[in-house]
C-alpha positions as CSV (number, residue, x, y, z in Angstrom):
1,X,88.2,80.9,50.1
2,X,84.6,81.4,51.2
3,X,82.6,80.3,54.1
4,X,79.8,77.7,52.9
5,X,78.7,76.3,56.7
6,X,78.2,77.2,60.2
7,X,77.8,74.5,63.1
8,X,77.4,74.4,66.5
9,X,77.3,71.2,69.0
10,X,76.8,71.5,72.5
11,X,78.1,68.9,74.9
12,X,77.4,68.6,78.7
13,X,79.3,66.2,80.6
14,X,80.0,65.6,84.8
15,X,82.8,68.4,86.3
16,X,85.3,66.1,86.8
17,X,87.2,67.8,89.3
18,X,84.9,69.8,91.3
19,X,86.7,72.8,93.3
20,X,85.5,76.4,94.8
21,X,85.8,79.6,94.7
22,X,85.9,82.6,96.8
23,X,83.0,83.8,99.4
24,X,80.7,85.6,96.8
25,X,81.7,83.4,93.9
26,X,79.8,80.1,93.0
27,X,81.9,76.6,93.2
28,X,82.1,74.8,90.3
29,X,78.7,73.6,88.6
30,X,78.2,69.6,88.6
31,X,77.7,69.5,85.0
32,X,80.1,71.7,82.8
33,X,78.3,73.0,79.7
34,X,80.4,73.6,76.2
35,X,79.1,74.9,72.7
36,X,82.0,74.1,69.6
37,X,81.9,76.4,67.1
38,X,82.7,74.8,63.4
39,X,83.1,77.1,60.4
40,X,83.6,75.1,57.2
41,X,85.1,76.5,54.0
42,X,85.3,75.7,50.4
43,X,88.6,75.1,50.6
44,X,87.8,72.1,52.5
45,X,89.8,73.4,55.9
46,X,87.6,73.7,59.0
47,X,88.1,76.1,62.2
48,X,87.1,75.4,65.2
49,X,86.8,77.1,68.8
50,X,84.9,76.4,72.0
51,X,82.4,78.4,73.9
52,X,81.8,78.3,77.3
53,X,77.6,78.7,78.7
54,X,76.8,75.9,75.9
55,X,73.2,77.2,75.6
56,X,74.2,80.8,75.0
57,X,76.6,80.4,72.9
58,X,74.5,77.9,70.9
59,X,71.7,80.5,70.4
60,X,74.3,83.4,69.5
61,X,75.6,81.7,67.1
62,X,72.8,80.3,65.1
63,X,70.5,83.8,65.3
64,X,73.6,86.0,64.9
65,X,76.6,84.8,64.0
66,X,76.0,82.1,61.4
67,X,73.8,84.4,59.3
68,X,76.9,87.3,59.8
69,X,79.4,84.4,58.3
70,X,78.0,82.7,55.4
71,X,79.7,83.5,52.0
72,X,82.5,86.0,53.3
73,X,86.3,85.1,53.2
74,X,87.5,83.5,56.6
75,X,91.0,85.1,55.7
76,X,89.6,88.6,56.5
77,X,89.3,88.3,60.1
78,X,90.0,92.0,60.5
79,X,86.7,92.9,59.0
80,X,84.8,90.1,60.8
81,X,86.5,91.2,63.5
82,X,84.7,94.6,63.2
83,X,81.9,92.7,62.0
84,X,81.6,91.3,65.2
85,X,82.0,94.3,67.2
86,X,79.2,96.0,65.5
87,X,76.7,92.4,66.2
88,X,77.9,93.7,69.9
89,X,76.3,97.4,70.0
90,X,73.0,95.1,69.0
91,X,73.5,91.8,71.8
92,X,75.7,92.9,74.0
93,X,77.5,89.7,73.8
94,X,78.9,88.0,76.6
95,X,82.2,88.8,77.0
96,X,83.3,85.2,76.6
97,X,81.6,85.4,73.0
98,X,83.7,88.2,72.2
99,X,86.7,85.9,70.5
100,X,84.5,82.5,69.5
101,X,84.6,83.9,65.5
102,X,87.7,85.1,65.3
103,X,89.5,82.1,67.1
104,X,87.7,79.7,64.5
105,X,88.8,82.1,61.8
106,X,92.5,82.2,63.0
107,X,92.2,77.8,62.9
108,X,91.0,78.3,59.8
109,X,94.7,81.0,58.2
110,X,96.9,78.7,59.8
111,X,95.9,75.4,58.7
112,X,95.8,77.4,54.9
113,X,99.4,78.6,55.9
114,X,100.7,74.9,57.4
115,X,101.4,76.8,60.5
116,X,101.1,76.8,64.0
117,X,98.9,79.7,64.9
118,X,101.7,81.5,67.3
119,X,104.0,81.7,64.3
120,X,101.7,83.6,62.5
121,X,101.0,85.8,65.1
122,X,104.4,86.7,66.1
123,X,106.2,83.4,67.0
124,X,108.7,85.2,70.1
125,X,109.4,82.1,72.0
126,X,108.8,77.9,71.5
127,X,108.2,77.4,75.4
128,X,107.1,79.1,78.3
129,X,106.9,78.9,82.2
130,X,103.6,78.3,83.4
131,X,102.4,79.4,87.0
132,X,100.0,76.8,89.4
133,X,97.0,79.4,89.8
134,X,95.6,77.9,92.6
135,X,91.6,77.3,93.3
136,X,90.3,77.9,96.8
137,X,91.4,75.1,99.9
138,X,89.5,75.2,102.8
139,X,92.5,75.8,105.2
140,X,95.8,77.6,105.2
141,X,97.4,74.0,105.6
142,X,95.8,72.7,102.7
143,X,97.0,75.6,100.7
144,X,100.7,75.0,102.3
145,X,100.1,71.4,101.4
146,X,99.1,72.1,97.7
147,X,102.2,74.5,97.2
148,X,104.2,72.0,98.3
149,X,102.6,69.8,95.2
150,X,102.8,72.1,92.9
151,X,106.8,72.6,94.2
152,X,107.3,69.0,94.1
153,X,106.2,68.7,90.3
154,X,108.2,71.2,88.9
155,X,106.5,74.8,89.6
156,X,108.5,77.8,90.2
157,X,105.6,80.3,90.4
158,X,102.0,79.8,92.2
159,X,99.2,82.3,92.0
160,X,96.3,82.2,94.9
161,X,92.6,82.5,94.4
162,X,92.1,82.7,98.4
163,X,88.5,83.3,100.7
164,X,88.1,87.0,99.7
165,X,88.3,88.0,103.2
166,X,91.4,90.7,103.6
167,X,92.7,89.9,106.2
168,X,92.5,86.2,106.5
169,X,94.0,86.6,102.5
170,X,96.7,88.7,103.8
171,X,97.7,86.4,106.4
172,X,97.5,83.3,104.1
173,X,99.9,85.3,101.7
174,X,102.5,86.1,104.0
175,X,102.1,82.5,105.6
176,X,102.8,81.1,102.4
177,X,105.7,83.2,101.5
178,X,107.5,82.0,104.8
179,X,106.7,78.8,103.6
180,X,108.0,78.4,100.0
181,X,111.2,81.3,100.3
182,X,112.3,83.8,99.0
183,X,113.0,82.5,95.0
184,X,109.3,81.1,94.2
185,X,107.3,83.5,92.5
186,X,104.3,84.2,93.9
187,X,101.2,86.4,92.6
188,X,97.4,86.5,94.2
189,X,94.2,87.2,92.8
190,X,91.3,88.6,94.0
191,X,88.8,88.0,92.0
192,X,87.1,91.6,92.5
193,X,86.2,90.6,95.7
194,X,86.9,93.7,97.6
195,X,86.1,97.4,98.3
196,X,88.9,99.9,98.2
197,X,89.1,99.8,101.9
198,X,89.6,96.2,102.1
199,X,91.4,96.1,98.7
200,X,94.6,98.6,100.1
201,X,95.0,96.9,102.7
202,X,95.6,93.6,101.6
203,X,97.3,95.6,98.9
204,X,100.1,96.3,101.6
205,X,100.5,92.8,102.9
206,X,101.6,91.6,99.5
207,X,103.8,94.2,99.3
208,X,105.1,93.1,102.7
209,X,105.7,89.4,101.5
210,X,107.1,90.5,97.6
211,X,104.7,89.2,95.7
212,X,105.0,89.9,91.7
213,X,101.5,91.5,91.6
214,X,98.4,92.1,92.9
215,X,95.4,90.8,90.5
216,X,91.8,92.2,89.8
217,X,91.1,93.0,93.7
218,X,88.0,95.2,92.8
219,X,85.2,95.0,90.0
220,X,87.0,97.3,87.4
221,X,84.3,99.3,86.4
222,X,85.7,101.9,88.5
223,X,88.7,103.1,86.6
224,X,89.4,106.0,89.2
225,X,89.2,102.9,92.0
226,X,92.1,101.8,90.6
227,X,94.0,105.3,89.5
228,X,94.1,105.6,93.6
229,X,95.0,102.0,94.2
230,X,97.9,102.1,91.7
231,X,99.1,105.6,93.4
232,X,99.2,103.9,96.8
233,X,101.0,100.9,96.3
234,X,104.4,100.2,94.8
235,X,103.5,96.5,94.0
236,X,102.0,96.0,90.0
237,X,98.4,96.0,89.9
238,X,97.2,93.7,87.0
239,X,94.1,94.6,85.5
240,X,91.7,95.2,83.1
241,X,90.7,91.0,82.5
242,X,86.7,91.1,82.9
243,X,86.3,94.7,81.6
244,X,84.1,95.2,78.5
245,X,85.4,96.8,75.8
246,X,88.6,95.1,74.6
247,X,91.6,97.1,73.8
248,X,89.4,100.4,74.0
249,X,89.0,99.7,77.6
250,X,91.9,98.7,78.4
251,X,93.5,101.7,76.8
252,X,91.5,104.0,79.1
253,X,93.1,102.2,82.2
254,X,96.6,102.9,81.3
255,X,95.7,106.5,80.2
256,X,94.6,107.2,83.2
257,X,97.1,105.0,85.1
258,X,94.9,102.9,86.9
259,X,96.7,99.6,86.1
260,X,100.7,98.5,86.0
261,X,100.0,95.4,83.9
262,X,97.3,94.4,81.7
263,X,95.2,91.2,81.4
264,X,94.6,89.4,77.6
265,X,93.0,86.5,76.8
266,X,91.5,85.1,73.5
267,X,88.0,84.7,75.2
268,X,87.8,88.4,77.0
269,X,89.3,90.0,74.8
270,X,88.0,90.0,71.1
271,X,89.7,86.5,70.1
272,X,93.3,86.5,69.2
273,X,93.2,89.3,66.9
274,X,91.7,91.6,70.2
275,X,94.5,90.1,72.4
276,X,97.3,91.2,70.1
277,X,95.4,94.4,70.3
278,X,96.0,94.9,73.8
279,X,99.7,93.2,74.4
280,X,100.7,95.7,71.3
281,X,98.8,98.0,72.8
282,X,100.8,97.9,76.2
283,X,103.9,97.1,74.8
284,X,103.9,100.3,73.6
285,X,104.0,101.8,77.0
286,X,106.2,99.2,78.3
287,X,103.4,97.2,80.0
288,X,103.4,93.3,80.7
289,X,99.8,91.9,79.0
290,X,99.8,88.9,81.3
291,X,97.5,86.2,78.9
292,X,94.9,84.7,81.5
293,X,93.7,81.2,81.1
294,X,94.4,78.1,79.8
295,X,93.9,75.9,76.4
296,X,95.5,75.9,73.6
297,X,94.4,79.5,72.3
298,X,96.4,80.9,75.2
299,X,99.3,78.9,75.1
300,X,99.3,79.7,71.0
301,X,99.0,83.5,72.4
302,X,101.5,83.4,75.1
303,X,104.2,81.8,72.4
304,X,103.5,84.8,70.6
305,X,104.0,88.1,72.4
306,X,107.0,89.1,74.0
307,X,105.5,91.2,76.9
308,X,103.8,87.8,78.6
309,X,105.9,86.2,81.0
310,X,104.0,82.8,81.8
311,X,101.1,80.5,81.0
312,X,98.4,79.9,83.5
313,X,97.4,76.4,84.8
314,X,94.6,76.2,86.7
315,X,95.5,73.9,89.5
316,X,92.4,72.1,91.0
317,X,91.4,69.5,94.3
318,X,93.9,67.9,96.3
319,X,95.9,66.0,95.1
320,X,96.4,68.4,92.1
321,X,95.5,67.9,88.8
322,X,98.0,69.4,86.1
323,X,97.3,69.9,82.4
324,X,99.0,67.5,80.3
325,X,100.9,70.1,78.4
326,X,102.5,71.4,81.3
327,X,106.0,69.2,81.3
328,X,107.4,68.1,84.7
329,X,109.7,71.2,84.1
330,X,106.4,73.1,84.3
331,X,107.2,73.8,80.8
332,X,104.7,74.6,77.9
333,X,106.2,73.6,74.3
334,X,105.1,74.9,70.9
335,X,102.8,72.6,69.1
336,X,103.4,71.8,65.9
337,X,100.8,70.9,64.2
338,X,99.1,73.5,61.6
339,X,96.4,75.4,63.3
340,X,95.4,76.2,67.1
341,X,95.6,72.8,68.0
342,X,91.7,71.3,68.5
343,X,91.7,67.5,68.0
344,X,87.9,67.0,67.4
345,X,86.2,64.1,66.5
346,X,83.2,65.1,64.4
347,X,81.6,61.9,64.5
348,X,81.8,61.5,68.4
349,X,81.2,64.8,68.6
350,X,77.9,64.2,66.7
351,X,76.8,61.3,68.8
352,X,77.2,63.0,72.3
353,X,76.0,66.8,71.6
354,X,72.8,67.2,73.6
355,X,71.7,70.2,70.9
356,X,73.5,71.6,67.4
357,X,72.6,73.7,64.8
């Protein structure tokens, strides 16, 4: 099988449900900007994958990528893999760019194969739990009101993106644990938003209120930040999700033991052949690799690897909008359709992309 085209379309369209982040971090742009990735084969199978930052990715993949694919075999994704890596030391991707390729590529083996990807990548499970990750709500009676939701449709585990101030964070988390009980799994993200000071803590109150674990408080460039972070507190620190470097990275943070869990993710981690990387990678010293994100690269990557416990849904405005694939049991099923599972009309696609190559 050989690769004989390269295409990319980018589409723009309204943010239909606009929400915010934490202080420091922008809302949500009126306009959310995608770039597909299409790699056609001889064979007649296509792959595709999406990339967020349309115009980015659009250029990437044109000047550098295309030229890199033309004429090799999409079955070998562990040398375009490396292939990819090496384009890096060059562009410096974006991390998000990091996995476009090898995602396509992985579309690509199990539409050859007639499989699902996640049975070709492991296949440990055929549902999974997700968790309502939660974005940020103006008041701590919104947020009560938004749990309650998310309780009401069937969740049994919410994750908080809160203000990024500690201690109004730390009193929203303990707030809410009185408010759900003791049986609802709850988890809080920070976002990086904090300095060690603020980051310990609000480490503490968490502790306090028995949440599962602590998320990305601090920019994780700092891998001794976290060495002292992990030493001070007894709740898992989950880490290691915007770091550059893949599974090198995060091998370094559990080396050094700055991190209890791991993050992995299709799109920050080197595609799905870098996120098996890292959940075999902390498997092997009896680490979670909790798979952040959603779409149906995660859920074929959650499916997969036995050291993941949920899938992420991004729960946004008020009243909450839940992903389709998340069942009123806030269950995620296998698909079983061959491939990752992108339903793409070319021809539509055609008529509304505001650039392609």
């Amino acid at each position: 099988m050989k690769i004989i085209a390269v295409h990319a379309y980018t589409v723009r369209n309204k943010t239909a449900v606009p929400y915010v982040w934490r202080k420091g971090l922008l809302a949500s742009d009126e306009f959310t900007e995608q770039t597909w990735l299409r790699i056609v084969t001889d064979a007649g199978i296509e792959g595709w994958s999406c990339a967020v930052r349309g115009a980015i990715a659009l250029d990437l993949i044109e000047r550098r990528l295309k030229p890199m694919l033309l004429g090799k075999n999409p079955l070998q994704k562990e040398l375009l893999w490396h292939e990819v890596w090496e384009l890096d030391r060059i562009e410096e991707f974006p991390i998000y760019m990091m996995g476009v390729v090898d995602a396509a590529l992985w579309d690509i083996t199990a539409k050859a194969a007639n499989l699902p990807v996640y049975q070709l990548l492991g296949g440990y499970r055929d549902s999974i739990e997700a968790y309502a990750s939660t974005v940020t709500y103006a008041t701590t009676e919104e947020f009560l009101d938004v749990a309650d939701q998310c309780l009401a449709r069937g969740f049994k585990a919410i994750k908080l993106h809160a203000w990024g101030d500690a201690r109004k964070d730390a009193a929203l988390c303990q707030t809410l644990r009185k408010h759900v009980g003791p049986d609802i799994a709850l988890m809080y993200d920070g976002s990086a938003g904090f300095d060690p000071y603020e980051t310990l803590y609000l480490g503490r109150a968490l502790e306090e209120a028995d949440y599962l674990w602590y998320e990305e408080p601090m920019r994780e460039f700092s891998i001794n930040a976290y060495k002292r972070l992990c030493d001070q507190l007894d709740i898992p620190v989950l880490a290691a999700e915007t770091s550059d470097g893949c599974h090198y990275n995060v091998a370094d943070f559990i080396a050094q033991g700055a991190v209890d869990m791991v993050r992995t993710s299709w799109f920050y981690k080197g595609g799905l052949t870098g996120a098996l990387r890292v959940a075999h990678l902390a498997d092997s010293f009896q680490l979670s690799a909790e798979v952040h994100g959603m779409g149906v690269e995660n859920i074929q990557l959650c499916l997969a690897i036995k050291n993941n416990h949920y899938y992420e849904t991004l729960i946004k405005g008020n009243p909450i909008h839940v992903e389709p694939c998340v069942g009123p049991d806030a269950l995620v099923r296998a698909p079983a359709a061959p491939g990752i599972g992108h339903d793409v009309d070319l021809k539509a696609l055609e008529k509304v992309a505001v650039a392609k190559q």
